[in-house]
N, C-alpha and C positions, 0 to 999 in steps of 0.2 A: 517336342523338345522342352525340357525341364530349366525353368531358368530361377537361380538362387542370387538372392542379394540380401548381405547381413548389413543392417543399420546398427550398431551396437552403441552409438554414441547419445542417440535420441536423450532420449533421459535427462542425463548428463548435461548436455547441450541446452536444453530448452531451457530445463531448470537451474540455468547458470547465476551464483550469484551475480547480477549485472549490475547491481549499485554498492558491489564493496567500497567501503571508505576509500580512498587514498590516505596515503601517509603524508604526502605536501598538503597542508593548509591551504598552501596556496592556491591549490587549484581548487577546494570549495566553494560553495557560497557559503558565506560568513556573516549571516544577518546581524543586525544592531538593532537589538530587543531593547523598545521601551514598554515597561509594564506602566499601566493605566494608574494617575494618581487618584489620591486618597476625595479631591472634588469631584472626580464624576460619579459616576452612577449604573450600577448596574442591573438592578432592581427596582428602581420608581422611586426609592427613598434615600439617595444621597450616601450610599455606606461605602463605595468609589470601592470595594472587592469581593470575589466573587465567593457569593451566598450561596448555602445549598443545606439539604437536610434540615428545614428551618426546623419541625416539629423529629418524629424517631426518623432512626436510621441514620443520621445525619451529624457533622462537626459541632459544634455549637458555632454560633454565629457571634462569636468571640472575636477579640482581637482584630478587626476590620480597619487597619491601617495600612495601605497598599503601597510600599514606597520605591526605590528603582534601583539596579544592579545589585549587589551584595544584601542590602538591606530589603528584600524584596516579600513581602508579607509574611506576615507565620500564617495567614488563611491561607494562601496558596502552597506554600509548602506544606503545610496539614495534608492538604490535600493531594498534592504527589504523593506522601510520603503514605497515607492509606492505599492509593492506588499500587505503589510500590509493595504495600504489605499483602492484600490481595492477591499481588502476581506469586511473591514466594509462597500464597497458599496452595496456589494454581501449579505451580510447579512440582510442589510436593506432592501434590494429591493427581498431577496426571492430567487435571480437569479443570473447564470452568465452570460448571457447573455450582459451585458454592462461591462464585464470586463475581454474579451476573449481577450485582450492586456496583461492580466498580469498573469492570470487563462490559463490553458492548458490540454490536455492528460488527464492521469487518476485523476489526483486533480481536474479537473473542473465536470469530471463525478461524480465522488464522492461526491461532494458538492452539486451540482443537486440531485443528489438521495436523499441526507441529504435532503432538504427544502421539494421534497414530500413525505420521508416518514415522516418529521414531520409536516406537513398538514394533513398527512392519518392517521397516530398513535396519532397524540396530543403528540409528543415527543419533547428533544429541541436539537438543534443543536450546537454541541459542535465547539467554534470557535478555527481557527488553529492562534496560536501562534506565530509572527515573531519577537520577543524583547529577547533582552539580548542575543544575540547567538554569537556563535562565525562560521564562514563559511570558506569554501576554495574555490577556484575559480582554473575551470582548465584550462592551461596555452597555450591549443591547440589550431594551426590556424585551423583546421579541425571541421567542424559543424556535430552537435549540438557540441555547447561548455555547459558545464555541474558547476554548483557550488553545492555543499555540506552544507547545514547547521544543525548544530547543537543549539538549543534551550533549553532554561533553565526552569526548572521547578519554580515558585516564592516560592513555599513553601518548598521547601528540598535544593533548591540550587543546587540539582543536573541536569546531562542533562534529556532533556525528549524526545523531538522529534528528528528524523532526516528530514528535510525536501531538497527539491531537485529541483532544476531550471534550466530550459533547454534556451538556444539561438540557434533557428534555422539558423537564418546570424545576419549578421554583423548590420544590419540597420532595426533589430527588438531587442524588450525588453528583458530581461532576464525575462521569466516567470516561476510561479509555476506549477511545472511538477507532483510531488507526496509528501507526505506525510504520519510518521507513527512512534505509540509511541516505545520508545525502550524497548526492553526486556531484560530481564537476560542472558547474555551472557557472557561467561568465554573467554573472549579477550580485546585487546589494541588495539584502531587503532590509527596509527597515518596518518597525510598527509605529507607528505614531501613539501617542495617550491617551487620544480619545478612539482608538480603533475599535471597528464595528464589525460584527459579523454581514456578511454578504447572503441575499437570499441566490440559490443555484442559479433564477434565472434572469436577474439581474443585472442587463448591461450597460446601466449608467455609468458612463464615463472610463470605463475599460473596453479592450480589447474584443473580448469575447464572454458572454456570461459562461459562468462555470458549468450549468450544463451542457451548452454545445462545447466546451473543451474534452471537456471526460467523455462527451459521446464521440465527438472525432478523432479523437486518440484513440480510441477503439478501431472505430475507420481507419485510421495509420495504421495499427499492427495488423489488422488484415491484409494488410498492402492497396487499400483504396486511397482514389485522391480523398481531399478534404478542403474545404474552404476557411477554414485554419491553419493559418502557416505555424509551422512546430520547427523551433530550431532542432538538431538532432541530435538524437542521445540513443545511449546502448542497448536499452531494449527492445526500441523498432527494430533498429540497426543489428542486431543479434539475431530477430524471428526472422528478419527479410532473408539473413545470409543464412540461416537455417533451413529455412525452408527450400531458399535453390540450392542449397547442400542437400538435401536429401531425396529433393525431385531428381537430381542429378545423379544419385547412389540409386534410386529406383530405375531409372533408364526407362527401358519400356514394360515394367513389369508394374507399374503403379505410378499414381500419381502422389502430391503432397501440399496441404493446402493449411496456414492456420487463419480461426474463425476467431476474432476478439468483441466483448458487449460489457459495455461499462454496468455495472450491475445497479439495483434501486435502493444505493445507501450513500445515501449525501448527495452530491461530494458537501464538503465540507469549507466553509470559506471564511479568509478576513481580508480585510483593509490595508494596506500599508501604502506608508507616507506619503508615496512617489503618485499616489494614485492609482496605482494598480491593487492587484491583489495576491495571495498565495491560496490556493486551494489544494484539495487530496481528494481522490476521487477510487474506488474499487472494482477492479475487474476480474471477470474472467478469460481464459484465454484457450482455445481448443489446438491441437495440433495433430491432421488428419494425416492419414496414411493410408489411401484405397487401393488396393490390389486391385487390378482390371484386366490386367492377363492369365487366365485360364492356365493352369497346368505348373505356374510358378511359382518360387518359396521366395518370401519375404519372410527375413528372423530378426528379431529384437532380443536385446538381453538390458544388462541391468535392473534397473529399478522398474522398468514397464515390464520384463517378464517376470522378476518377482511378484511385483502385483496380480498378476493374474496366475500363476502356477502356485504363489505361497509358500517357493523355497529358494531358496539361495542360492546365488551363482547359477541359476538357471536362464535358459533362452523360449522364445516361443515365436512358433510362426502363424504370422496373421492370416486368418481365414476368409476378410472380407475388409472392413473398416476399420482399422484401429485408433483411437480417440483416445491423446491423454489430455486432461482438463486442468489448467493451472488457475492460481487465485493472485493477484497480485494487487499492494496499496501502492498510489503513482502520486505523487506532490507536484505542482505546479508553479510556475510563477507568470499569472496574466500582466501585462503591461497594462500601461494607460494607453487609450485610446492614440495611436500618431506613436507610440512607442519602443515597437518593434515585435517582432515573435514572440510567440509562449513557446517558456523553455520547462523543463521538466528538472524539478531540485531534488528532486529524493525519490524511489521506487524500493519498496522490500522485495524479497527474496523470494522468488516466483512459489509457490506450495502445490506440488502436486496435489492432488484433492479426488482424481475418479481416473481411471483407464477401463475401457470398454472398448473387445471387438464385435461388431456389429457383422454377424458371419451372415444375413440375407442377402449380404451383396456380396458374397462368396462369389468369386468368376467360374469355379467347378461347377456350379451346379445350371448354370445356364446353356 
């Protein structure tokens, strides 16, 4: 007996935007960004903002006056506003490839994947945002130095993204590191002036150090326990009900399982006020589909069967394993120590990145 079951939604589903903005303010987190003054130091020699490019390739190390809200350095704005020119090069051209000076880590991956899944999809390529933000910059002689920005939505006025820039020394650019829209979260963050980058592993006086967060939120989307309490948010909560959504559309003709592993970039961390921290961390995320019953059709359509057929409006039926692979940036917010859950502030927009059917587990041929 021939048993057929069409999942058409997969796709779709997984790769659900889950951290769209909202249009209420109110239901953001709406951090109170203080940029670091012009006394501290973020270099060894008292220039209180952030230096980079000291000899080529680099801003001049001009204008080093750091000062807060509106009036907030022409150094740091130099410097979005290079990174921002960078991206429309990258945009034009397709590629990052000629703007690996200012493009880095998981935001350069990401963006790569964006131009060919919109070459492959006929999709468009949402541009990331470097105007009207307010950012912090962390104050540490110790590399990566890290800056925080927050970015403005033009139509609610409220924030939208957090975006994230790394300096690996002193006589490279502050480049863009990650990227990712903010979500609803029941928190304040603030940065304090003298805010510091955080080493990943780290757990003086927070919560949990930033690597065991990013590695058990990994653990979360799989659906394991974890000895990090995570308040909940929509992209566990999406793959959990996905997944028995489609264990349950398989019946007995297959199983469905997704596999998540924080990848080896960053995460990324600073300091704020309260004692806690805000980090961003990069994953990947698998979402299996095993055929295990002999004799049955499992069909896929959308985006997982164009990927593998190479035309449009097509379906395909899986042979064995079917694996799509997403890439996602996940922002955090660690408490202080005694201060409650790590809640999750911001997650971009899952990026398909690989589909593979693994046909030796083909149930025919056994």
């Amino acid at each position: 007996m021939t048993v057929s079951r069409k999942y058409w939604a997969l796709a779709a589903a997984t790769a659900l935007v889950l951290s769209a903005c909202s249009n209420d303010a109110n239901e953001l987190p709406s951090p109170s960004v203080e940029t670091p003054s012009a006394s501290a130091t973020d270099n060894g020699e008292g220039t209180g903002e952030p230096v980079e490019g000291e000899e080529t390739g680099g801003e001049e190390a001009t204008d080093d006056t750091v000062e807060q809200g509106e009036n907030q350095s022409l150094r740091a704005d130099q410097v979005l506003e290079a990174i921002s020119e960078a991206l429309d090069v990258a945009y034009e051209e397709r590629s990052a490839e000629n703007v690996m000076d200012r493009v880095t880590g998981p935001a350069r991956r990401t963006i790569e994947a964006g131009f060919e899944n919109s070459d492959r999809f006929g999709t468009e390529v949402e541009p990331i945002a470097m105007t009207d933000a307010d950012s912090t910059w962390s104050m540490s002689t110790d590399f990566p130095r890290v800056a925080m920005v927050f970015t403005e939505n033009p139509d609610t006025g409220s924030n939208h993204q957090l975006v994230v820039l790394s300096q690996v020394e002193g006589r490279e650019n502050y480049k863009l590191w990650g990227y990712a829209d903010l979500v609803p979260a029941d928190v304040e963050i603030t940065f304090a002036a003298d805010t510091q980058s955080i080493a990943k592993d780290d757990k003086e006086g927070i919560a949990a150090p930033a690597i065991q967060v990013v590695t058990e939120y990994a653990q979360l989307l799989s659906g394991d326990e974890t000895n990090v309490t995570f308040e909940g948010d929509s992209l566990a909560t999406s793959l959990s009900e996905q997944r028995e959504s489609i264990s349950e559309s398989l019946g007995e003709t297959g199983t469905a399982s997704v596999n998540a592993e924080a990848l080896d970039h960053g995460p990324m961390t600073m300091a704020t006020e309260d004692g806690g921290a805000v980090t961003m961390g990069y994953f990947n995320y698998d979402v299996e589909i095993d055929r295990t019953s002999a004799g049955s059709t499992i069909t896929v359509g959308d985006e997982l069967a164009q990927w593998l057929t190479e035309e449009e409006d097509s379906t395909y039926d899986v042979q064995g394993t079917l694996t799509s692979t997403y890439s996602v940036m996940v922002a955090f917010y660690i408490p202080p120590q005694g201060g409650g859950n790590v809640q999750v502030i911001a997650t971009s927009s899952p990026e398909l990145i690989e589909v593979a059917d693994d046909e030796s587990t083909n149930p025919d041929d056994e």
